[in-house]
C-alpha positions in Angstrom: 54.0 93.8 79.4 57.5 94.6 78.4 56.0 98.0 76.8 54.5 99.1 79.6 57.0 98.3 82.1 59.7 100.4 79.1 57.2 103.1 79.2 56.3 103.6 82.7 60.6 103.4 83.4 60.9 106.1 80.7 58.6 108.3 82.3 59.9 107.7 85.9 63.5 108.8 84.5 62.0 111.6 83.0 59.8 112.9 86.2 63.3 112.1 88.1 65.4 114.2 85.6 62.8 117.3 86.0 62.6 117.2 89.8 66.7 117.1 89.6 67.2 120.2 87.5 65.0 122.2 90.2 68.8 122.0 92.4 70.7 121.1 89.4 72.4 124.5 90.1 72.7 124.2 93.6 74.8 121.5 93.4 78.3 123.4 93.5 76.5 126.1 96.2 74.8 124.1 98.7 74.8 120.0 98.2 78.2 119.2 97.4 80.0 122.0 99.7 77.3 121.1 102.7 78.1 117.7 102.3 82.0 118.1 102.3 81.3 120.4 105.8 80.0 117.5 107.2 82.3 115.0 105.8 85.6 116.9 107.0 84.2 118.4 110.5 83.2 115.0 111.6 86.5 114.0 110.4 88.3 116.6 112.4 86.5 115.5 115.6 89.0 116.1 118.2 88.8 119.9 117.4 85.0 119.9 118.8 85.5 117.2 121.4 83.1 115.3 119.8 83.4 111.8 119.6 83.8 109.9 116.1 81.5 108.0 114.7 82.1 104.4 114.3 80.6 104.1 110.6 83.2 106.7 109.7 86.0 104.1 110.2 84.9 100.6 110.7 84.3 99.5 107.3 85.7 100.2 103.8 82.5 101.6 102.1 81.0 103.2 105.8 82.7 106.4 104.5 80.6 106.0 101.4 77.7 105.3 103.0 78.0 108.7 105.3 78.1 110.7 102.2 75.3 109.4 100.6 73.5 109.9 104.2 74.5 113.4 104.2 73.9 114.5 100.6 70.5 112.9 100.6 69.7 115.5 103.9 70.9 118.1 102.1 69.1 117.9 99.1 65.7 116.6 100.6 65.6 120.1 102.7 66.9 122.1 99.4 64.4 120.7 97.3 61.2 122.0 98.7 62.7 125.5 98.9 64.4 125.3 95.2 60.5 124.5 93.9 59.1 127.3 95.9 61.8 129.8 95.1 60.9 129.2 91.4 57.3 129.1 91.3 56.9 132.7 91.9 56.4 135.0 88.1 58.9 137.2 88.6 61.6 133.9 89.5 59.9 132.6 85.9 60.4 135.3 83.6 64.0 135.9 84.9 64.5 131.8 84.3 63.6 132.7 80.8 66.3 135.2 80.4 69.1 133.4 82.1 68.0 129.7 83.3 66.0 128.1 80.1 67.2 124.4 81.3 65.2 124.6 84.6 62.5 122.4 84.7 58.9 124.8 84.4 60.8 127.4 81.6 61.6 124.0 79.8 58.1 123.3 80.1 59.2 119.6 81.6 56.2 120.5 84.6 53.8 123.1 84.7 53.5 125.2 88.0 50.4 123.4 89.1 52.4 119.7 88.9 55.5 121.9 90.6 53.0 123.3 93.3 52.0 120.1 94.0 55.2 118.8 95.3 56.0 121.2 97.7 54.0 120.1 100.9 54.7 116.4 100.6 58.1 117.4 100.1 58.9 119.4 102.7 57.0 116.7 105.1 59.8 114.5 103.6 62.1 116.4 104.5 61.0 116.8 108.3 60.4 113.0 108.4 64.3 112.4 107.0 65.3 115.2 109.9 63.4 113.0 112.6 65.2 110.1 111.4 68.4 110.9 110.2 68.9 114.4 112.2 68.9 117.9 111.6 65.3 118.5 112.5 65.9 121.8 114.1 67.9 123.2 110.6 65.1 121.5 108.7 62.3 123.7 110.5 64.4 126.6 110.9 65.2 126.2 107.2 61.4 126.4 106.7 60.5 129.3 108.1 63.9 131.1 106.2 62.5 129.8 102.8 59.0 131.4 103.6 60.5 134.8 104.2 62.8 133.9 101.6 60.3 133.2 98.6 57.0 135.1 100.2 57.9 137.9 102.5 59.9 140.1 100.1 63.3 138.5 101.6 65.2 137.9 98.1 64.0 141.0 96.5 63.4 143.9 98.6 67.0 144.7 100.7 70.7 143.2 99.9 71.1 143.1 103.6 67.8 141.4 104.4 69.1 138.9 100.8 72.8 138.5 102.4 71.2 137.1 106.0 68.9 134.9 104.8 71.5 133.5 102.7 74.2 132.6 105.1 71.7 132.0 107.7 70.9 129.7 105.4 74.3 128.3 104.8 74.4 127.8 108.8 71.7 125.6 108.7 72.6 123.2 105.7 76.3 123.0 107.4 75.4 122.5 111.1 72.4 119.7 110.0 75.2 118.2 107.6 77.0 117.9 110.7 74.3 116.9 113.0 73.8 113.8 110.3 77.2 113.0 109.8 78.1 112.7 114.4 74.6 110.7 114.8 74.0 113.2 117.5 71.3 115.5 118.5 73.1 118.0 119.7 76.5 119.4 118.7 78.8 120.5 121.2 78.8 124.5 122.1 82.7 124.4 120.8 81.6 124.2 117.5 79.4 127.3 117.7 81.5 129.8 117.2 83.1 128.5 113.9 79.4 128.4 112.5 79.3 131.8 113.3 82.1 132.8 111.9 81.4 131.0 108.4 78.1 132.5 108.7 79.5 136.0 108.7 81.7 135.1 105.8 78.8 134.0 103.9 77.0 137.3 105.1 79.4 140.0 103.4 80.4 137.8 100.8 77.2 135.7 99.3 76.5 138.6 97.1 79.8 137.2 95.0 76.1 134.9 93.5 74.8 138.3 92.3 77.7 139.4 89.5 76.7 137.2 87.3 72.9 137.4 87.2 72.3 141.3 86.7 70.5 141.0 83.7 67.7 138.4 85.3 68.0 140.1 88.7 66.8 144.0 87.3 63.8 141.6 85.2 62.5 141.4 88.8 63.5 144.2 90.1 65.5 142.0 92.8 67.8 144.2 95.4 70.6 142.7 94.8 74.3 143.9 96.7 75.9 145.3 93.2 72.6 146.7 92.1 71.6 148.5 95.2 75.1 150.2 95.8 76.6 149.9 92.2 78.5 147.0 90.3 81.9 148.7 91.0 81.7 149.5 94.8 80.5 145.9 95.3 83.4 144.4 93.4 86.0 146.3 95.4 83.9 145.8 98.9 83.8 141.9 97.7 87.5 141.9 96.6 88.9 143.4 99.8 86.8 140.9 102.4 87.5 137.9 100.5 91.2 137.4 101.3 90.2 139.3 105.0 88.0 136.3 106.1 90.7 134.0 104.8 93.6 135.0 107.1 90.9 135.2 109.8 89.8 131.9 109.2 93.4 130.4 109.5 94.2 132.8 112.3 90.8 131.1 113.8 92.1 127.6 113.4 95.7 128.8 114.5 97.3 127.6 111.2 100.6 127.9 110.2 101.6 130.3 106.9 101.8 126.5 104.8 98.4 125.5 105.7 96.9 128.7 105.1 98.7 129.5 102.2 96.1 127.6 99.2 92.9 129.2 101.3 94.5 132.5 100.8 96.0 131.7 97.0 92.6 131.3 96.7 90.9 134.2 98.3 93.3 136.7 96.4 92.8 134.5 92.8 88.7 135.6 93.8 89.9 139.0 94.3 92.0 139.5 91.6 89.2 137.9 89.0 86.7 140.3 90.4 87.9 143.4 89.8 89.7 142.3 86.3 87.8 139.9 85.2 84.0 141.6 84.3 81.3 140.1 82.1 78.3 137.6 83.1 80.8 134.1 82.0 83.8 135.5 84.1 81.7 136.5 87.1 79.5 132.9 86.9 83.7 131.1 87.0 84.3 133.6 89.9 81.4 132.4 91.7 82.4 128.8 91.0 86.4 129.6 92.5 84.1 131.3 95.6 82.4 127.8 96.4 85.7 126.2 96.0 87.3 128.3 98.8 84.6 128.1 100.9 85.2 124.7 100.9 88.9 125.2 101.5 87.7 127.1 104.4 85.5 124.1 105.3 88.7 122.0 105.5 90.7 124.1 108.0 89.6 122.1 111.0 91.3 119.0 109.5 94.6 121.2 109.2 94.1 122.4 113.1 96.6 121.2 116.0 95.5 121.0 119.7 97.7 122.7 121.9 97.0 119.4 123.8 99.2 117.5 121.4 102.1 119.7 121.3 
């Protein structure tokens, strides 16, 4: 009985540890930045008028409890998607250049099993939505991930690429919200700084792209620094990254020592970009990007009323 029980725990781990590397990647992109958006927004409350949530503060491990909340909605609606996105030939044979850990060109799952999951998945993910929130992003993120991964979206125009992407973004950071406020509905102030970050994502996302030119011409993907040339995209990327950074603090009306690490930041992006050029450098560079969208993610922390001058 032992055996079994041994056996069938093995395979459980290992059927776990293959579904996990379908978003192991995604992880510094979407799951862990998403999460900290929600995490610091609802935080930073008074600067949307909403009102906090009492799990945030009543107990010692409530905050805890939030986080796992959150990054279990993030990564229920990115799973489906991930599995999708990587099912398709042309996402397999550049896996085999550049992505040999993934789960079907490690031969953990074949694309049947992986094919399988993706329906009851995504029902799992609208289910979590009803419950915990973010139903709206859920569906909307749906019907992105089917232009995305069916309708030529990620291969045929940078533009097309760039809006799905942050449009994207907006979704997994508004539901991470939506999850973390137990609301329904997020108040209109909080719009406009979702549009805002959704533009930054827009004309920056293709920062992603530097690193994975080799996989990205095996299928013939569109990509921003394929499309107009690696150069022009480097300086284009290099000039908006430290743009959005003093807009973003100008946004949030910080002062020069709260706005000073975002932009430290956004020039150290900059600066690697158009110095530092080979597939490693440009896969760190993308790394620092994440990290300052994150800063970015905190400035409504650093924010003042006017109220409480």
């Amino acid at each position: 009985m032992w055996g079994n029980f041994h056996k069938y725990w093995k395979l459980l781990g290992y059927q776990g540890y293959s579904i996990w590397l379908f978003t192991r990647s995604d992880f510094k992109t979407i799951v862990g930045p998403s999460t900290a958006f929600g995490i610091f927004n609802i935080l930073a409350f008074s600067a949307y008028n909403l009102q906090p949530s009492d799990i945030c503060f009543t107990h010692p491990f409530a905050l805890l409890r939030l986080i796992a909340k959150i990054t279990f909605w993030v990564w229920i609606n990115l799973l489906p998607f991930a599995i999708d996105n990587q099912l398709s030939p042309k996402a397999m044979s550049e896996d085999a250049v550049n992505k040999l850990w993934r789960t079907l060109p490690s031969k953990r799952m074949t694309p049947q099993q992986a094919g399988a999951l993706r329906a009851p998945l995504y029902a799992c993910a609208a289910i979590t939505s009803w419950q915990l929130g973010g139903l709206r992003q859920c569906l909307s993120l749906l019907g992105l991930g089917i232009w995305y991964n069916h309708l030529g979206g990620s291969d045929t125009n940078a533009v097309i690429r760039n809006f799905i992407n942050s449009a994207g973004y907006v979704c997994y950071t508004s539901g991470a919200l939506e999850v973390a406020s137990g609301t329904r509905w997020l108040p209109e102030g909080v719009f406009p700084w979702f549009g805002l970050l959704g533009m930054v994502v827009f004309t920056t996302v293709q920062m992603q792209d530097f690193g994975d030119q080799a996989g990205d011409t095996i299928r013939d993907r569109k990509t921003l620094p394929l499309q107009i040339g690696d150069r022009p995209a480097r300086c284009i990327t290099a000039a908006l990254v430290p743009f959005w950074s003093c807009i973003c603090a100008q946004f949030w009306r910080l002062s020069v020592a709260k706005q000073t690490p975002v932009l430290i930041l956004g020039c150290c992006i900059a600066y690697r970009l158009l110095s530092r050029i080979s597939a490693e450098q440009d896969k760190t560079t993308f790394r620092v990007w994440n990290l300052w969208m994150v800063a970015l993610y905190m400035m409504p922390l650093l924010y003042v009323s006017p109220k409480k001058i």
